[in-house]
Residue frames relative to the residue before (quaternion, step in Angstrom):
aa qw qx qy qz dx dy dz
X 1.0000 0.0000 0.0000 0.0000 0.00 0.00 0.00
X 0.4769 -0.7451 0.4492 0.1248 3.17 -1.05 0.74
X 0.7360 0.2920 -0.2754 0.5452 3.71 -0.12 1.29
X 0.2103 -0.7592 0.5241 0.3236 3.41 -0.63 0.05
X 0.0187 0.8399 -0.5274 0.1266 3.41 0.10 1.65
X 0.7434 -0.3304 0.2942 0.5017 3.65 -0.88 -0.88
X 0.6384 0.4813 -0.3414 0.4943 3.42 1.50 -1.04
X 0.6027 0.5567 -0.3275 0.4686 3.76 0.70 -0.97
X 0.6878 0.3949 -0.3467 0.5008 3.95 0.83 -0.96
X 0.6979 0.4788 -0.2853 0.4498 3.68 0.86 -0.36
X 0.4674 0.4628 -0.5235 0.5415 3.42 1.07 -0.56
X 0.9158 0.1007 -0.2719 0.2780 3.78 -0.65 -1.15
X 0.2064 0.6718 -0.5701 0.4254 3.61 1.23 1.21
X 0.6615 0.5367 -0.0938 0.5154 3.80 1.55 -1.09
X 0.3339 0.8158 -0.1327 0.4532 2.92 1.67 -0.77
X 0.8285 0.2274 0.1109 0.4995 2.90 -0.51 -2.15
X 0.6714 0.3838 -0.4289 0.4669 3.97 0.47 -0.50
X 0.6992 0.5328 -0.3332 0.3408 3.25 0.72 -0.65
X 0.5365 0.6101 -0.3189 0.4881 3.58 1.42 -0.92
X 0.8332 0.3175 -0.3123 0.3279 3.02 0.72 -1.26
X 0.2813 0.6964 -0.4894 0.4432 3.60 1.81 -0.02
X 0.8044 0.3316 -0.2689 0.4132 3.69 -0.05 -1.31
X 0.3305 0.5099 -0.6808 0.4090 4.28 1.18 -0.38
X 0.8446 0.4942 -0.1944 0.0675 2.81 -0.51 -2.39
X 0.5057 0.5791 -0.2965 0.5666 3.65 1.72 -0.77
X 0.6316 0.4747 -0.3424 0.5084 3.81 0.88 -0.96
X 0.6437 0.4204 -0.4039 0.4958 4.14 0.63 -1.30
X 0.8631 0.2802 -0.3581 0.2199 4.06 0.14 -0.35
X 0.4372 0.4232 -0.4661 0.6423 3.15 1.77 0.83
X 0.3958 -0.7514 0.5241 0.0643 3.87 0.25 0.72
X 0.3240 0.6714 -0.6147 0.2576 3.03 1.16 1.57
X 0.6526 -0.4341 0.3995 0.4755 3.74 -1.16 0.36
X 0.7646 -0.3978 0.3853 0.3296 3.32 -2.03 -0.26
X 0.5859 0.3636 -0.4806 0.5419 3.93 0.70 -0.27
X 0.4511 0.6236 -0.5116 0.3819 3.90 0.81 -0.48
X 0.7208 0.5460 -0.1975 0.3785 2.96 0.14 -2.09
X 0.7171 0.4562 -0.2598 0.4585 3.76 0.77 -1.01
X 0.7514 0.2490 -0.3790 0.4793 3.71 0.53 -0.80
X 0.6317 0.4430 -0.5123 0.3772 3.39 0.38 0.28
X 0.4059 0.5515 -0.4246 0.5923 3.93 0.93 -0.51
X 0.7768 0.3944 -0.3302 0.3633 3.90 0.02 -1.00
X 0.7496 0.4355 -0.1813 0.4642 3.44 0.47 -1.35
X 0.5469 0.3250 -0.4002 0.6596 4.01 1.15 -0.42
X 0.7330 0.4333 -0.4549 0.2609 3.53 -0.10 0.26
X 0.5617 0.6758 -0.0697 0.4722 3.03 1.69 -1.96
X 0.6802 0.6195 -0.3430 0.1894 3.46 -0.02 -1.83
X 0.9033 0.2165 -0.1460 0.3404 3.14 -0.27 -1.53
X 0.5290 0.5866 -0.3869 0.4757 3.60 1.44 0.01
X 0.6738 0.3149 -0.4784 0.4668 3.67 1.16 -0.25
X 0.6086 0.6125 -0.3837 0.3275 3.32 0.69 -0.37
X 0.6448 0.4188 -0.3020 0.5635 3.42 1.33 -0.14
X 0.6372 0.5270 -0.3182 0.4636 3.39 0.79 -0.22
X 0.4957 0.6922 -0.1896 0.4890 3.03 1.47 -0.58
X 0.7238 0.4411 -0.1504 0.5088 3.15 0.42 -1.79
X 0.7424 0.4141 -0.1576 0.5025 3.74 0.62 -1.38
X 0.4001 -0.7650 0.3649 0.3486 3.87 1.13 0.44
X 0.3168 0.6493 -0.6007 0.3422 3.54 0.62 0.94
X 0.4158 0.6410 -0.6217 0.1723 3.09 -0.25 1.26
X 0.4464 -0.2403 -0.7813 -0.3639 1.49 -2.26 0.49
X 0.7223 -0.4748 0.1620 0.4761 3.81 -1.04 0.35
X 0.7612 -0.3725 0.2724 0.4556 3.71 -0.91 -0.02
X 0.6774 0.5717 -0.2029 0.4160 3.41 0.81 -1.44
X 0.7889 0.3342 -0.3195 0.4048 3.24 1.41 -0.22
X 0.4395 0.5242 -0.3045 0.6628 3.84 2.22 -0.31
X 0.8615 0.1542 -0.1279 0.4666 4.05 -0.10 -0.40
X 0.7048 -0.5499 0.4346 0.1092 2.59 -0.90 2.65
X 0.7438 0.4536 -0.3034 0.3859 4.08 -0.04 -1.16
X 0.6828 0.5411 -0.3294 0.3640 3.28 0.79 -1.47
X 0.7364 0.4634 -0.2068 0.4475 3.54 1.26 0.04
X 0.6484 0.6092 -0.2319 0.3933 3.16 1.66 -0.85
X 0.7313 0.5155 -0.2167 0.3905 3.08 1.29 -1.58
X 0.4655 0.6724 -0.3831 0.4294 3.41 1.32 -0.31
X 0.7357 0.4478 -0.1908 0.4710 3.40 0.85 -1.20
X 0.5195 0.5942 -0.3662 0.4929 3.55 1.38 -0.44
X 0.7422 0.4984 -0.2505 0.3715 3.24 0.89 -0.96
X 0.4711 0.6567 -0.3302 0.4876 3.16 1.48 -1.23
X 0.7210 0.4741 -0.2432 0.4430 3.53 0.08 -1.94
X 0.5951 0.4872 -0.4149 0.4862 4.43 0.95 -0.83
X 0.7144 0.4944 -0.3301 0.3692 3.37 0.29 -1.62
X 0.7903 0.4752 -0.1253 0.3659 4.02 0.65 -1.40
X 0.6839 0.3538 -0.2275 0.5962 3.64 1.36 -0.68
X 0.6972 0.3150 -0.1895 0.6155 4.20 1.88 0.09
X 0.4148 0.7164 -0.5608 0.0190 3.16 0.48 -0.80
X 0.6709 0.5147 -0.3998 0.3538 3.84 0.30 -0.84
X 0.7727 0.2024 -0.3566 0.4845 3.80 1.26 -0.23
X 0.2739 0.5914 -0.6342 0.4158 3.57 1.34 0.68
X 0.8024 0.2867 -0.2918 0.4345 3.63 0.11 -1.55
X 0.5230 0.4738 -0.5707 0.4198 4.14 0.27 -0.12
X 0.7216 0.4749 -0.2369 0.4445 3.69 0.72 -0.91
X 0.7886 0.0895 -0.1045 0.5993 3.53 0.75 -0.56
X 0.1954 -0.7351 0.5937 0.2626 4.10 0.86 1.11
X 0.8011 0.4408 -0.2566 0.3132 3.98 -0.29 -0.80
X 0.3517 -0.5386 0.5709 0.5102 3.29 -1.12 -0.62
X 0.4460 0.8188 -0.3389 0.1259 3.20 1.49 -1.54
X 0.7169 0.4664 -0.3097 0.4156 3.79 0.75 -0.64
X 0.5995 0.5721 -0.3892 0.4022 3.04 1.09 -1.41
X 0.6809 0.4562 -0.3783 0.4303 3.67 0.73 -1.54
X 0.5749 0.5628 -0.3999 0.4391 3.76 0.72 -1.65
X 0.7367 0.3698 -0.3998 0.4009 4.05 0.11 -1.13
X 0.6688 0.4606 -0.3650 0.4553 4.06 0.92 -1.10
X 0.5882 0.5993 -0.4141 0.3513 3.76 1.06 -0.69
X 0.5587 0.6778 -0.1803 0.4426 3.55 1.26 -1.21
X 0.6754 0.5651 -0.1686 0.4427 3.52 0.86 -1.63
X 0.8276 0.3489 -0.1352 0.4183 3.31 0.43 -1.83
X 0.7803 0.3073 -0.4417 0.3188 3.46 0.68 -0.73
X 0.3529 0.7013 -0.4120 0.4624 3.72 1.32 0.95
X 0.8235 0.2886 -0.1454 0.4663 3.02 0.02 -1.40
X 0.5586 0.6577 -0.2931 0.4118 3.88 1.36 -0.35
X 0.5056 0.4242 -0.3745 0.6512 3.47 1.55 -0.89
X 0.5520 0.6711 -0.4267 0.2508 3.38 -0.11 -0.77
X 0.6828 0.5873 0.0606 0.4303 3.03 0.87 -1.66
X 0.6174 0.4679 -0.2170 0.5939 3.24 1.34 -1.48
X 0.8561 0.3729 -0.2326 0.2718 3.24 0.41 -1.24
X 0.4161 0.5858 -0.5527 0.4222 3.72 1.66 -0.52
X 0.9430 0.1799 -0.1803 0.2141 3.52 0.57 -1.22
X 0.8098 -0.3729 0.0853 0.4448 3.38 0.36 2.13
X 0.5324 0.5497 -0.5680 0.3029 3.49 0.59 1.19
X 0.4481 -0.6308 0.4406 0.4552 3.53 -0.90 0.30
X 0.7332 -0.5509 0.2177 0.3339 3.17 -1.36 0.52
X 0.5020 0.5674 -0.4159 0.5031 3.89 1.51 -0.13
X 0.6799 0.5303 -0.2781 0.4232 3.00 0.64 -1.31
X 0.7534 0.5351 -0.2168 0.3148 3.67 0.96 -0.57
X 0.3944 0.7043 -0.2265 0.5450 2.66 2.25 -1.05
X 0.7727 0.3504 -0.1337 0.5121 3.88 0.39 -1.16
X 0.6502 0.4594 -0.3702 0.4786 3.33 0.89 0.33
X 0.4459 0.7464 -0.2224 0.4412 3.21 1.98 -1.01
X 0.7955 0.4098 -0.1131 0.4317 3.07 0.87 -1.92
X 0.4641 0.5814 -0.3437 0.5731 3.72 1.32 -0.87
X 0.5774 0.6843 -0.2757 0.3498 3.61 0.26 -0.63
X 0.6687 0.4318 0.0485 0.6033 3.23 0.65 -2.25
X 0.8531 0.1667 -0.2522 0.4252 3.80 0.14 -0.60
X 0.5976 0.6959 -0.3798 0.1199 3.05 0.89 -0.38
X 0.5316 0.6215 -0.2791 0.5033 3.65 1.22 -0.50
X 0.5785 0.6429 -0.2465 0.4373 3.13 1.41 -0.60
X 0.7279 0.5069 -0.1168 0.4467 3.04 0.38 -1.21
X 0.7417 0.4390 -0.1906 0.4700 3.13 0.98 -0.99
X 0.4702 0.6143 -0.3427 0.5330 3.51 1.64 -0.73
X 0.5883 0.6479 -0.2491 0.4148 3.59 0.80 -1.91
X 0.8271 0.2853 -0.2011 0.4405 3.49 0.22 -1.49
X 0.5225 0.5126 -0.4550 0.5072 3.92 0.68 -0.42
X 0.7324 0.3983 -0.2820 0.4748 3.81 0.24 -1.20
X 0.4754 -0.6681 0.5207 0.2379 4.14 1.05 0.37
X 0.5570 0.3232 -0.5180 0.5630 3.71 0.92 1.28
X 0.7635 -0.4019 0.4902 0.1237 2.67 -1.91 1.02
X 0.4469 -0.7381 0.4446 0.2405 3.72 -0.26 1.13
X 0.5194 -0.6981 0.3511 0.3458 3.63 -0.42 0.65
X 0.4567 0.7627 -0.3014 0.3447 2.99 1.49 -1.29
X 0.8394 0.3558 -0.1784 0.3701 3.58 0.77 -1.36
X 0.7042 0.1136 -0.2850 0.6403 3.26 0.90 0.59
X 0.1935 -0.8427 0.4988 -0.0603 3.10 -0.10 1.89
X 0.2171 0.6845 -0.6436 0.2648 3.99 1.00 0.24
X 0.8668 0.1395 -0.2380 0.4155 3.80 0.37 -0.36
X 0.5056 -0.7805 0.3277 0.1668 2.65 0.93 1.35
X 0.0051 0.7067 -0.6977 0.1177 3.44 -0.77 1.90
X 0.7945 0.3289 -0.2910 0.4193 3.55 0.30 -1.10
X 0.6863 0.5931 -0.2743 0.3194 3.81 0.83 -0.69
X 0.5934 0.3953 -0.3794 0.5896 3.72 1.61 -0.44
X 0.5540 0.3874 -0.4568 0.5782 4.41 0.93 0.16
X 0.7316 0.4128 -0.4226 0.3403 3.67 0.30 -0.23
X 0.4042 0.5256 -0.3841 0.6425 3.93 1.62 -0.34
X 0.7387 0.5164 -0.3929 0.1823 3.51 -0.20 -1.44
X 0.7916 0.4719 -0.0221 0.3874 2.97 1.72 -2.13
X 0.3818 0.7391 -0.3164 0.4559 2.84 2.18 -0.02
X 0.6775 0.5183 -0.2740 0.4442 3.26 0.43 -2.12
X 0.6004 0.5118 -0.4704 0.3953 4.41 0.85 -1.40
X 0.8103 0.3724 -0.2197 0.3956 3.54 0.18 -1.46
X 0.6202 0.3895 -0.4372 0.5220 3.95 1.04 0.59
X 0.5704 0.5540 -0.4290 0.4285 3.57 0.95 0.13
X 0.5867 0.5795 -0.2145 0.5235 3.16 1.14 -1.70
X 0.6761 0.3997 -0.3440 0.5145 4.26 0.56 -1.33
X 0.6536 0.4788 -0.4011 0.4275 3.96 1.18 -0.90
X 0.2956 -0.7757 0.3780 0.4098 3.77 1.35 -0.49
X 0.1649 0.6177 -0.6733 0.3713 3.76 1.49 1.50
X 0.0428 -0.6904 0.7220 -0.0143 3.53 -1.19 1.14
X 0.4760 0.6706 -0.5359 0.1911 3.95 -1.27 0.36
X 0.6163 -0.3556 0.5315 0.4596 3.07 -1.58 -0.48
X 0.5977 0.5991 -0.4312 0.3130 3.67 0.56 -1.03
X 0.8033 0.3096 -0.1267 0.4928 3.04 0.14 -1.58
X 0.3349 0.7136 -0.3558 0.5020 3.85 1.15 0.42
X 0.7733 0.2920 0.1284 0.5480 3.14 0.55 -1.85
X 0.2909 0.7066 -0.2562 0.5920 3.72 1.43 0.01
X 0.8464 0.0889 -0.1271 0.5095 3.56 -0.34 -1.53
X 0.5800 0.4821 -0.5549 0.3512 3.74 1.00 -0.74
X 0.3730 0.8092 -0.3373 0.3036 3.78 0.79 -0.37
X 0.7925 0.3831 0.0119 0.4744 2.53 0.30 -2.08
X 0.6030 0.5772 -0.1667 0.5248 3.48 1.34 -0.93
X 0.6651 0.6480 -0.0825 0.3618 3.53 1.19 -0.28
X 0.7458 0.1628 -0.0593 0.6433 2.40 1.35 -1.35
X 0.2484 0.5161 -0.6898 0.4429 3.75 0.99 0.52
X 0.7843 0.4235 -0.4170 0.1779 3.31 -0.63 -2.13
X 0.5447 0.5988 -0.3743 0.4524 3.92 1.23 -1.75
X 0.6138 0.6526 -0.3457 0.2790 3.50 0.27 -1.39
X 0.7937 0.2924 -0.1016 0.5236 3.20 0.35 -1.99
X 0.4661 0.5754 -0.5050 0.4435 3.86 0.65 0.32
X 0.6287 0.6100 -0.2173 0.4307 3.28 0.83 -1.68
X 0.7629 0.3232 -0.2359 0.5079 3.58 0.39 -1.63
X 0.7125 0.4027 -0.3740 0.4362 4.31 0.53 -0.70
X 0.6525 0.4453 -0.3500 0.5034 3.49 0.88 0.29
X 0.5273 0.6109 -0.3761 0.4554 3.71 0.97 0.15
């Protein structure tokens, strides 16, 4: 994204939970440190090029803005030189993904919509966003993408989240608030249904 607004500080706010989602997936398959990194990259990376992609923004961000690469490695470098009080402090990945899941399928509509999609059409780009890094993390680490057996709901609390952006935006409510609002709301679905299918 272009500028360093609220959407740009939130994309790599999405960024960085998500990297550090993919470190922490890399430390319990006990792959080494280039492990730890392409997976920290691609759960972070993925679904934002793929939307950029799709929406001709190219080349995508991750490859024009210096951060969209760095912060990944920050994270990497938190998760690998701490990890034992990352995970005492954060026991799961579940948040990290639940907090990046929240972020992206927000700040993606967004994106879709500055650049001339309708508001469905954004919504599914919104949601591609949010899972994608996942999925792709999921399948390198040899598990089964969450996405596909959604009982704990991965793709349905980004599809509410990215829903609520592109009915504000059609209601013309612009901000961070209402930005930060659905990742919220999107957040705690995803934490939620973890919480209740593990009980």
């Amino acid at each position: 994204m272009s500028g360093h607004g609220v959407a740009w500080a939130l994309d790599l706010a999405g960024i960085f939970v998500f990297a550090v989602s993919g470190a922490l997936a890399a430390v319990r398959q006990q792959l080494d440190v280039v492990g730890m990194v392409v997976l920290a990259e691609i759960t972070a990376l993925g679904g934002g090029i793929v939307r950029d992609l799709v929406i001709g923004a190219v080349p995508p961000a991750a490859f024009t803005d210096l951060g969209y690469v760095l912060v990944p490695l920050v994270a990497s470098g938190l998760v690998f030189f701490w990890h034992p009080q990352v995970t005492r402090l954060f026991p799961a990945v579940l948040l990290f993904d639940a907090a990046g899941l929240g972020l992206f399928c927000t700040t993606g509509t967004l994106k879709a919509l500055d650049h001339g999609l309708s508001p469905v059409h954004a919504v599914l780009l919104g949601v591609v966003t949010a899972v994608g890094g996942g999925v792709l993390r999921d399948v390198l680490a040899g598990h089964i993408p969450s996405v596909l057996y959604d009982r704990q709901l991965y793709a349905l609390p980004a599809l509410l989240g990215a829903a609520a952006v592109a009915a504000a935006d059609s209601a013309d409510l612009h901000g961070g608030a209402v930005t930060a609002g659905a990742a919220v709301m999107a957040f705690a679905m995803r934490v939620r249904s973890e919480e209740h299918t593990s009980e």
